[in-house]
matplotlib code that plots the C-alpha trace (Angstrom):
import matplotlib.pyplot as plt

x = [-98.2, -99.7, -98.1, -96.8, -95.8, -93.4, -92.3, -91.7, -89.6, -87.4, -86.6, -85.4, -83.1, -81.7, -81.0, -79.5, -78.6, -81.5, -80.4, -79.7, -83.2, -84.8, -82.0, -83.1, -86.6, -86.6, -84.3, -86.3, -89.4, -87.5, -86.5, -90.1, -92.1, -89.5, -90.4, -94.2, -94.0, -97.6, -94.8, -92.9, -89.9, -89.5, -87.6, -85.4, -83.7, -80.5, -82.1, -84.0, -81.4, -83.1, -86.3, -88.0, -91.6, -93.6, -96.3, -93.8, -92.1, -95.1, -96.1, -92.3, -93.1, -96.1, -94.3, -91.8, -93.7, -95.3, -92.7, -90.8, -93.8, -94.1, -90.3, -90.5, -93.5, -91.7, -88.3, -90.8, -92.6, -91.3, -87.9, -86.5, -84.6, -81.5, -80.7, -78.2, -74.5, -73.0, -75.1, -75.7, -73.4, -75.0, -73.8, -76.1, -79.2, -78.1, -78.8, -82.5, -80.8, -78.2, -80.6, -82.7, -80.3, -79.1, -82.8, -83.3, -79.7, -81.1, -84.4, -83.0, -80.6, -83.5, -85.4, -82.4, -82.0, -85.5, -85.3, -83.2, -85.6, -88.0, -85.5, -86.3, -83.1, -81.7, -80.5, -76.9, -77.5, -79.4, -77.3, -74.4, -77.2, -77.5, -73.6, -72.9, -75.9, -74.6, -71.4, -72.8, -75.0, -72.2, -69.8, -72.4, -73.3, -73.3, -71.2, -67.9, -68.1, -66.5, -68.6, -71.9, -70.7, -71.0, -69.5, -66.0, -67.0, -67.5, -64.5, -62.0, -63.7, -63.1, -59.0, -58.5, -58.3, -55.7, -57.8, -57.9, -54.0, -54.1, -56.4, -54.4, -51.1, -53.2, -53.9, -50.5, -49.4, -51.7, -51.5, -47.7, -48.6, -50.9, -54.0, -56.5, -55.2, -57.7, -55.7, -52.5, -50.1, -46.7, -48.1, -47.7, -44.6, -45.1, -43.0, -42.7, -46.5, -48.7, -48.0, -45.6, -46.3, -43.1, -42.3, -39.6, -39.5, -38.8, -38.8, -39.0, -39.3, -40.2, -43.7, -43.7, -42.1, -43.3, -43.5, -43.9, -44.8, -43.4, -45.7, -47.3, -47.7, -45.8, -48.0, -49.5, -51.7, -50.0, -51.7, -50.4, -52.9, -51.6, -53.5, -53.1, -54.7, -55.5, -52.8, -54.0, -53.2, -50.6, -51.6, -51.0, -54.4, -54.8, -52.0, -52.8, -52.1, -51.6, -55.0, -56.5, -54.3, -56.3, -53.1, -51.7, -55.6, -54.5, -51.2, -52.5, -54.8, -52.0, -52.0, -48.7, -49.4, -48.3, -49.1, -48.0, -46.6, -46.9, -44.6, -45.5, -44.9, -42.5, -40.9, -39.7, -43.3, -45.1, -45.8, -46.9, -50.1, -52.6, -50.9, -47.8, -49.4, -51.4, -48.2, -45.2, -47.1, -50.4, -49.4, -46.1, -46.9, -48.6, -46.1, -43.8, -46.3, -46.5, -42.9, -41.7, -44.5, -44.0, -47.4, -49.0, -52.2, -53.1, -55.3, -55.7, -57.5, -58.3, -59.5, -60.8, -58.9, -56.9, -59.4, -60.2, -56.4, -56.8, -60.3, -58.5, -55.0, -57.0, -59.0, -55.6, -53.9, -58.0, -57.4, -54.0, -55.6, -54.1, -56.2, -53.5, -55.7, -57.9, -60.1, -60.5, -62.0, -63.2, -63.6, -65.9, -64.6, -65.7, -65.7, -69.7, -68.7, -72.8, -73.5, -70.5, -72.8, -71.3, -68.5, -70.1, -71.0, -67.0, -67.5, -68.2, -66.7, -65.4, -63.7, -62.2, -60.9, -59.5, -57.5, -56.7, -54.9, -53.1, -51.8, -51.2, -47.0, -47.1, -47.7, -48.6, -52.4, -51.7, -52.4, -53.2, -55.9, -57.6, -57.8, -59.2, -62.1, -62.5, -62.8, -65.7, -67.7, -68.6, -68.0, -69.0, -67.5, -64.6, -63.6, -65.9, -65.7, -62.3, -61.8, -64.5, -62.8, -58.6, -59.1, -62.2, -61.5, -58.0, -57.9, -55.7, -56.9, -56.9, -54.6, -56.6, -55.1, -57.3, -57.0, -53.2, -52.9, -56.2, -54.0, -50.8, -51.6, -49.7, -49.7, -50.8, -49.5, -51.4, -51.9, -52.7, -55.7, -57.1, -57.1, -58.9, -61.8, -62.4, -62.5, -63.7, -65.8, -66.8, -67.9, -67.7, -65.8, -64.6, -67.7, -68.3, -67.1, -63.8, -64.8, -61.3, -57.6, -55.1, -51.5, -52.4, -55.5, -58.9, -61.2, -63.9, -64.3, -67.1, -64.1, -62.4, -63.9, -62.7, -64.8, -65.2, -66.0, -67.6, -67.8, -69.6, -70.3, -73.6, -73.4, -70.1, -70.1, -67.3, -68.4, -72.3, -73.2, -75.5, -72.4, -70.3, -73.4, -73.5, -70.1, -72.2, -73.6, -70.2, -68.1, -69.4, -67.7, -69.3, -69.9, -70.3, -71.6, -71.1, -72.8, -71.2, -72.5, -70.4, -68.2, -66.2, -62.7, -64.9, -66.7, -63.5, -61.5, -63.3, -62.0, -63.6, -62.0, -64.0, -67.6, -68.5, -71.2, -73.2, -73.1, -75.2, -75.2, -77.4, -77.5, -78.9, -76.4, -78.4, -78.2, -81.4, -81.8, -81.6, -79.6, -82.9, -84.5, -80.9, -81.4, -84.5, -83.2, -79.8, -79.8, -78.0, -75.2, -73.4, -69.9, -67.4, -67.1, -64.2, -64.9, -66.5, -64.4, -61.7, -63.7, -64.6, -60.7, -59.6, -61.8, -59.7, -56.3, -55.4, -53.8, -51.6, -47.7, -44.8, -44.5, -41.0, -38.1, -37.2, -38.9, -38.5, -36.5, -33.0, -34.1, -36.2, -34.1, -35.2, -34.2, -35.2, -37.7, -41.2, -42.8, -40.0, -39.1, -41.8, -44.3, -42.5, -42.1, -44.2, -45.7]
y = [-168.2, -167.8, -168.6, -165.6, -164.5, -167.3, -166.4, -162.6, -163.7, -166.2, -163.5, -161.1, -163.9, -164.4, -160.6, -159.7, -161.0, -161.1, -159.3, -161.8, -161.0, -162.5, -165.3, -166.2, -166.3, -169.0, -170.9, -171.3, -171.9, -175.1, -176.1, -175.7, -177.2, -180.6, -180.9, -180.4, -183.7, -186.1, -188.8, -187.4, -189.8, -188.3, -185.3, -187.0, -189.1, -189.2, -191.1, -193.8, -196.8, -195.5, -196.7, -194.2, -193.2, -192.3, -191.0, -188.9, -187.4, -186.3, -184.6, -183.3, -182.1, -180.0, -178.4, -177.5, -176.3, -173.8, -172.6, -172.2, -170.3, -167.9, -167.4, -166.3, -164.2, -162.0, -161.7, -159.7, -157.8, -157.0, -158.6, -161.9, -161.4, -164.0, -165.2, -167.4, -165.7, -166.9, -164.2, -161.5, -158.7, -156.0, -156.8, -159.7, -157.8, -155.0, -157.0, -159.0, -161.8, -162.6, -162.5, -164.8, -167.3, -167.4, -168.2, -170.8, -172.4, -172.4, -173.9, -176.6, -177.9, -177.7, -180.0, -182.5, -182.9, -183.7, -186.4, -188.5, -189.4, -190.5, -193.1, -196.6, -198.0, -198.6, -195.8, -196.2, -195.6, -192.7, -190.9, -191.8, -190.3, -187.4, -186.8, -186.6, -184.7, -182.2, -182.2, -181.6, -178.7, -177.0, -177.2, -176.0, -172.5, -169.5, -168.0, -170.5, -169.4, -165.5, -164.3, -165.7, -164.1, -160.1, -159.4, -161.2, -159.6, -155.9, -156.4, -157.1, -154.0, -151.9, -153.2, -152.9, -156.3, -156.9, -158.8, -161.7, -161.2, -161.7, -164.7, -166.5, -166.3, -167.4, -170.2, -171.4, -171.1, -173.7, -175.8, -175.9, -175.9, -179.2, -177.4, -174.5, -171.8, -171.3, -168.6, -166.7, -169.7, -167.0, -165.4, -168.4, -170.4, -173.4, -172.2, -168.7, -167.5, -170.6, -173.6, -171.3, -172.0, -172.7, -176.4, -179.2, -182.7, -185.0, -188.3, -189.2, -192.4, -193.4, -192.3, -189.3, -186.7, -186.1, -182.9, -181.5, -178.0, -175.1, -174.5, -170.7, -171.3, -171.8, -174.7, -177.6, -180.4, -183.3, -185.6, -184.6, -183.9, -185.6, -184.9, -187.0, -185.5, -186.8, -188.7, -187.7, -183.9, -181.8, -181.2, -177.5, -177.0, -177.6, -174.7, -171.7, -168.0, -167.9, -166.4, -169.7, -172.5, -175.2, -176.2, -172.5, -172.6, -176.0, -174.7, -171.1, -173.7, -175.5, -178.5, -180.2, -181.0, -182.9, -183.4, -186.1, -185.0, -187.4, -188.0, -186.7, -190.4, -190.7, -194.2, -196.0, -195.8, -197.5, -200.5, -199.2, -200.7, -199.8, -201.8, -200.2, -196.6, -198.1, -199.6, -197.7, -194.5, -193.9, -196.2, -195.1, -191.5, -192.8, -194.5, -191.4, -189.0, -191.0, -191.4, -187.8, -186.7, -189.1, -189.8, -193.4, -192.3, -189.2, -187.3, -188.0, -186.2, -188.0, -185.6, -187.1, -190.2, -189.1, -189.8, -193.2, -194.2, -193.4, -195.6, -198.0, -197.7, -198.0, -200.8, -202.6, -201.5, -202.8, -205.8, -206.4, -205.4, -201.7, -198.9, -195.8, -192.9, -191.4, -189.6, -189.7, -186.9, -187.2, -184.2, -185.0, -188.5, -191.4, -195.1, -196.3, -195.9, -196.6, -193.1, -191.7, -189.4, -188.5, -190.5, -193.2, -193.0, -194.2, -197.3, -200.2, -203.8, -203.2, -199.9, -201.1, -204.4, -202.5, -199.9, -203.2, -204.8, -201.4, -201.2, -205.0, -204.6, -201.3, -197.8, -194.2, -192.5, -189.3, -186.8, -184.0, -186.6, -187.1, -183.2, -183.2, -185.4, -183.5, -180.1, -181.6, -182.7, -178.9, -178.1, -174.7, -173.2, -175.2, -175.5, -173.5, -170.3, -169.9, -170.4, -168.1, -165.4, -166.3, -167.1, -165.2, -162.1, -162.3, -162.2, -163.0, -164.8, -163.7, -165.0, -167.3, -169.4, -172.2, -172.6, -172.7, -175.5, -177.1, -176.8, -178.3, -182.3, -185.4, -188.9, -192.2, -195.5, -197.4, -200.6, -198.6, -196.1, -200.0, -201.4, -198.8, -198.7, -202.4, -202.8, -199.2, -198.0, -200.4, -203.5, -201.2, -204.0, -201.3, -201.3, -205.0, -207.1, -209.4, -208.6, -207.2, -208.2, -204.8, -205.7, -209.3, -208.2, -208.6, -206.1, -205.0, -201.0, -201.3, -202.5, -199.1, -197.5, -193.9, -191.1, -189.6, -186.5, -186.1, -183.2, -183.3, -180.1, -179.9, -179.4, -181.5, -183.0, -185.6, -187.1, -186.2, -184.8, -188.4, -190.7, -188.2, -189.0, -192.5, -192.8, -192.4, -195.7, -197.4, -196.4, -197.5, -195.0, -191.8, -189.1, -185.4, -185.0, -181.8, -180.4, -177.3, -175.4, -174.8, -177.5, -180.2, -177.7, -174.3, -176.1, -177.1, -174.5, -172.1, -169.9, -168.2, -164.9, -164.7, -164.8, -166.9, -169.6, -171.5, -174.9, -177.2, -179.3, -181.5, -181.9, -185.4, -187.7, -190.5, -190.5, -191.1, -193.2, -190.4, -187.4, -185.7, -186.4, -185.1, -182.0, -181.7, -182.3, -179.7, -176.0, -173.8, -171.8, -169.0, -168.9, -171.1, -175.3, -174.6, -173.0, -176.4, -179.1, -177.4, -177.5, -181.6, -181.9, -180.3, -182.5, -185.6, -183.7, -184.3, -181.8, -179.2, -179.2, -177.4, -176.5, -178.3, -176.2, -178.4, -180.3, -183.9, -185.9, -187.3, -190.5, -188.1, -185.4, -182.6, -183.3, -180.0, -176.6, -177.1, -177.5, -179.5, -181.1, -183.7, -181.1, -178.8, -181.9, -181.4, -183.8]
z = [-68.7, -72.3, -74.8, -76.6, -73.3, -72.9, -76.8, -76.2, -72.5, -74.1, -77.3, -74.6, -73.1, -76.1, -77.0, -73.4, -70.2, -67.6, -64.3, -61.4, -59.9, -62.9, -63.5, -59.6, -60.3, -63.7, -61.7, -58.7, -61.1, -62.9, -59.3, -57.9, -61.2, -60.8, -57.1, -57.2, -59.2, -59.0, -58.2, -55.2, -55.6, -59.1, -57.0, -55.6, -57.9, -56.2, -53.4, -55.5, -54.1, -51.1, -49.5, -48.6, -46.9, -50.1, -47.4, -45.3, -48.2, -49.6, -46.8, -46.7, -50.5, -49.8, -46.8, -48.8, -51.6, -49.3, -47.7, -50.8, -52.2, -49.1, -48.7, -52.7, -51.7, -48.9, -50.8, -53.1, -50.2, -47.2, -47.5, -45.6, -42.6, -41.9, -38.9, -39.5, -38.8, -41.5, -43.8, -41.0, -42.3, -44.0, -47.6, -47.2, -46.2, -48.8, -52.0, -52.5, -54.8, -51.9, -49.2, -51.3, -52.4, -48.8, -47.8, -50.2, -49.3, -45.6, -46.4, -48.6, -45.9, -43.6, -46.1, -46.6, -43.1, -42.6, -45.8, -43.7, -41.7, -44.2, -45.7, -44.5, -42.9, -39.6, -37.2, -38.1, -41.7, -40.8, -38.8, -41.4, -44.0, -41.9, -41.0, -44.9, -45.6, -42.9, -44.8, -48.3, -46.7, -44.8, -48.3, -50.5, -48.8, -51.1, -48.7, -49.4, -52.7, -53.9, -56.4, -54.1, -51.1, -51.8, -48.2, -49.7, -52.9, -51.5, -49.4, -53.0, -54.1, -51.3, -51.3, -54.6, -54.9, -52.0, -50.1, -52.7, -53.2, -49.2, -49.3, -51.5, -49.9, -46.8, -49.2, -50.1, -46.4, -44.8, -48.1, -46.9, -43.0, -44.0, -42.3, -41.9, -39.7, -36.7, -35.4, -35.7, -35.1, -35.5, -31.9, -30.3, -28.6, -26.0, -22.5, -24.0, -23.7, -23.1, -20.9, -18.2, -15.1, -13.5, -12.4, -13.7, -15.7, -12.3, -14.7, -18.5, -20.6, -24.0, -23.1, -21.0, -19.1, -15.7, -14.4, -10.9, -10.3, -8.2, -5.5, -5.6, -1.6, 1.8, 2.6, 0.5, 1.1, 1.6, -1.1, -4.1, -7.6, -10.6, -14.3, -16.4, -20.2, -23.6, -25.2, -28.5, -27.5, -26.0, -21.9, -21.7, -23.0, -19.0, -19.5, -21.6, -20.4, -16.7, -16.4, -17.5, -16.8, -14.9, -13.7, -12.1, -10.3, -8.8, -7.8, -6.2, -4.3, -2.7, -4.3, -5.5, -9.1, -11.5, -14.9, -17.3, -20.5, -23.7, -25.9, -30.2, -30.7, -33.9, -35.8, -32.7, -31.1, -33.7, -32.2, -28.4, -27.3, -24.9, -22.6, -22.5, -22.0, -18.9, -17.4, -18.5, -18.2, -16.2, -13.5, -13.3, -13.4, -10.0, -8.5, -9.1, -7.5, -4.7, -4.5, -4.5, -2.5, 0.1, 0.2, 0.5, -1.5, -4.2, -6.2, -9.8, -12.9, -16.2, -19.1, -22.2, -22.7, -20.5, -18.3, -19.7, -19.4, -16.0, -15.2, -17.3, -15.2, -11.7, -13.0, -13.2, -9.8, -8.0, -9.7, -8.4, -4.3, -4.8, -4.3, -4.2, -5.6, -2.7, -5.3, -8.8, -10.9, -14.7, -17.4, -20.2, -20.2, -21.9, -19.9, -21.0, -24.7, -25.1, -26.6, -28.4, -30.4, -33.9, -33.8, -33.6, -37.4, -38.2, -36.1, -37.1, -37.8, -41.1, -40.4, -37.5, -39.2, -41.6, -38.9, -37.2, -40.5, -41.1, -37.9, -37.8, -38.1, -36.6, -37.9, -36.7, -36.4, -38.2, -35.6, -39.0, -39.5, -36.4, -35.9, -39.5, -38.6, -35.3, -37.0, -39.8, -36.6, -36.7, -40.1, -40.5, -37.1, -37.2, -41.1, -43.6, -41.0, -41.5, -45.3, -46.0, -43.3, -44.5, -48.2, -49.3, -47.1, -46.6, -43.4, -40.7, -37.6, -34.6, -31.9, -30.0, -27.1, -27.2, -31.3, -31.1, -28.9, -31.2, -34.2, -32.6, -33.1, -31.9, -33.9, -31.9, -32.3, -34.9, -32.5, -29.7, -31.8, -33.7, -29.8, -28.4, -31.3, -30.8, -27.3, -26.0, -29.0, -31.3, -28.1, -25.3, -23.0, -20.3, -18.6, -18.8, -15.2, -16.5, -20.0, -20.7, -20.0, -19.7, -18.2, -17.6, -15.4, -15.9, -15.0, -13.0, -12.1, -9.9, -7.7, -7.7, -4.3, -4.9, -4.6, -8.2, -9.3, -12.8, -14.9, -18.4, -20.7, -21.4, -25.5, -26.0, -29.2, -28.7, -25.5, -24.9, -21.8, -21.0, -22.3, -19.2, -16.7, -17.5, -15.9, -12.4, -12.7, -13.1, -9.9, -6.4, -4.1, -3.5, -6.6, -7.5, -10.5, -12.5, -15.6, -17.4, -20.4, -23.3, -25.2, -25.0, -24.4, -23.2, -21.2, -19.1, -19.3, -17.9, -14.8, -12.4, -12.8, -16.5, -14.7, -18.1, -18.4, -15.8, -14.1, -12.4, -9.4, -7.5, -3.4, -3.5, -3.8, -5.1, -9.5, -11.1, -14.1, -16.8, -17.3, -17.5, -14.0, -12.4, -14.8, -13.0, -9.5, -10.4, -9.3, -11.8, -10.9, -12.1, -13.1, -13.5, -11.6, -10.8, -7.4, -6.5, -7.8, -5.4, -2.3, -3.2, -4.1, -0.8, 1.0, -0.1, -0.1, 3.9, 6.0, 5.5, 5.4, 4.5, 0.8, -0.9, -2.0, -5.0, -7.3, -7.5, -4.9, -4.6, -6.8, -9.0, -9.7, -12.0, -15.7, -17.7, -16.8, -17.5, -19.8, -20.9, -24.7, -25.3, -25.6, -28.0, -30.6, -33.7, -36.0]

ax = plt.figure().add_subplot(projection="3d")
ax.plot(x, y, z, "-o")
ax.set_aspect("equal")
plt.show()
């Protein structure tokens, strides 16, 4: 630019404001003369602790710069069209200097993602690099931010301002709830419209409540289902609305469930171990079952930890020459703790020392913390979505099942959670023949002869769909194994009745070495799994027999309704 050019453009600046078109531009110009820099690393200052590849990041550089230089070009032209949801309303696409920031947000995520992987380090750096990188770029959206986000902004026009009046008093309310609200929590109440279907507590203890369902038909099958679900959540996930209650499908099915309850551990839990949840809780839950049901073997369901409780649990009772569960089924559960995906950038020796030494006197796992870290996994469905939608917009959220129960958290016992990262995530010792000691046994689970079924959701981000398949290589009995689409929660709980999202199975019933040569063995099909984990489970459920009048038994007599007064304790 000549001289008297840059004279003349800087005395206008000084007399009035540019417009935000021309504020844009000489901002993008300073950012674009700093990164075509003869010295690439001169860009990226930030990073200079960092080794990085000088060739790869000049090759980033000139990618960039290009791109950067066309996008700059078309926001002047023909326009630049968004795909990304978070800036797909029309207030977006209505204003050139919105669309364009959006773009150049979206690009320089893109690029910081793609500097990870020129940094010289080892793959657990990286993906640490790239989880906080992920963080920063989710945070830093024009969208979070009101006057950068002219759908929020049109919206406070439109209402007079009510909207930011509403958005602040949706502010002050989850400041005082202690987290984000995902839906409308006010709609909600545990036994009055989620977790209903009828049944009674047959048996409580420090730990759980056992509860035994009313059966929906005149006949059952007379090996009775037991489900035993996360500890670190509340199991009526497996019981939302009638219409999608895993449990209510079971039932209708004739199967005599039951379903183990947790206790919301509080003070006098603090020192509960992993031990005592296998032995005062997952086997007795089976001992119970088998008790009322008069039935020398059952059916049992582990999802999530839940599920690795339950390996855990039957690891023991092999090991001790008792093999009481004729089939075992898994949902997205974890036992090769080999791939844990993004978790896996919290474990390592120091952190787990240090959760170790907390917990060394006792202590509670804050469930509010867990369900914290959970959400930032995906940050910008699961924690920037809705502070842009309550507090920017003022809006309510809708009343969502699924979110309620997501929002309503349990603590764990400190000694228990620092156990459990050691030994399961941190050195993986589950897996390993007599490399672990649980109730005075050590364990092998190639010893546990069950037939297993597996289910894994295909784009589960806290236990990856290969981490779920590697669980085929552990057991030795025969398997079915599942893949659904959707999440780790969708995934699951998904009925048939809602026609949503495919699954795929495989008629040989050998496994080969990867998840992708069964992939490309598996026939996809419609619809929900459910239809075909009942036909395996009725296979292993023996004959018919008269349905029960009563829950429970005369030893086991029932205690309270269901879903009884361990689930309704909050944190």
């Amino acid at each position: 630019m000549p001289q008297s050019a840059k004279s003349s453009k800087s005395k206008a600046h000084s007399a009035v404001p540019l417009d935000p078109m021309s504020q844009m531009r000489q901002s993008f110009e300073q950012f674009l003369s700093v990164f075509q820099s003869k010295e690439p690393e001169l860009a990226f200052q930030a990073l200079r602790p960092l080794e990085l590849d000088a060739s790869l990041l000049e090759q980033l550089q000139s990618e960039f710069v290009e791109r950067a230089s066309r996008l700059w070009n078309d926001s002047l032209n023909h326009g630049i069209q968004l795909k990304d949801r978070r800036f797909s309303s029309e207030a977006w696409g209505a204003q050139p200097s919105s669309t364009f920031l959006a773009a150049m947000y979206l690009l320089n995520g893109e690029f910081l993602q793609k500097m990870v992987q020129v940094v010289k380090t080892d793959d657990k750096t990286r993906a640490r690099l790239n989880f906080a990188v992920e963080q920063y770029v989710a945070l830093a959206s024009p969208s979070n931010f009101l006057p950068l986000n002219p759908d929020a902004m049109k919206k406070a026009l439109d209402s007079d301002g009510l909207s930011i009046s509403k958005g602040l008093q949706n502010l002050l309310h989850d400041v005082q709830q202690g987290h984000v609200s995902m839906t409308d929590e006010r709609v909600f109440a545990v036994g009055q419209n989620v977790a209903l279907t009828k049944g009674q507590v047959v048996y409580e203890n420090a730990y759980f409540q056992l509860i035994e369902y009313a059966p929906l038909t005149k006949e059952v099958f007379e090996r009775p289902l037991l489900l035993v679900p996360p500890c670190i959540n509340k199991f009526y996930i497996l019981d939302l609305k009638p219409e999608n209650s895993l449990i209510r499908h079971a039932v209708a099915q004739g199967h005599r469930t039951f379903v183990v309850s947790w206790c919301n551990p509080k003070e006098d839990m603090v020192h509960a171990t992993w031990d005592d949840y296998i032995e005062h809780a997952v086997l007795k839950a089976i001992e119970l079952a088998q008790s009322i049901s008069s039935s020398k073997t059952i059916n049992a369901l582990g999802f999530c930890v839940g599920g690795t409780l339950l390996s855990t649990a039957l690891g023991v009772l092999a090991a001790r020459g008792k093999h009481p569960v004729q089939s075992l089924t898994l949902l997205t559960t974890l036992v090769d703790f080999t791939h844990t995906g993004v978790l896996d950038v919290f474990i390592d020796e120091t952190m787990v020392k240090f959760r170790e030494l907390q917990y060394a006197n006792g202590g509670l796992m804050s469930g509010k913390d867990m369900a914290q870290t959970f959400s930032f996994l995906r940050p910008n469905d699961l924690v920037w979505n809705y502070v842009v939608n309550n507090y920017l917009k003022g809006e309510t959220p809708p009343a969502f099942d699924l979110l309620y129960w997501n929002s309503d958290s349990t603590n764990l016992p400190g000694p228990l959670y620092a156990w459990y990262l050691r030994h399961m995530y941190l050195e993986n010792l589950l897996v390993k023949p007599n490399a672990l000691t649980v109730c005075g046994q050590s364990l092998d689970l190639s010893k546990i002869k069950s037939p297993v079924y597996i289910y894994g959701s295909r784009e589960d981000h806290i236990v990856p769909i290969d981490a779920a398949y590697a669980s085929t290589k552990i057991f030795k009995g025969p398997k079915r194994f599942v893949m659904g689409a959707s999440g780790h929660i969708a995934g699951v709980i998904n009925p048939p009745a809602s026609q949503k999202r495919s699954h795929w199975i495989c008629a040989q019933s050998n496994f080969p070495s990867s998840l992708e040569k069964w992939v490309g063995q598996a026939k996809e099909v419609p619809g929900s799994w459910w239809d075909d984990w009942m036909s395996w489970l009725s296979e292993h459920a023996g004959k018919s027999v008269r349905a029960p009048k009563m829950q429970g038994n005369k030893l086991y007599q029932p205690i309270e309704p269901a879903p009884g007064r361990y689930v309704a304790v909050k944190i």
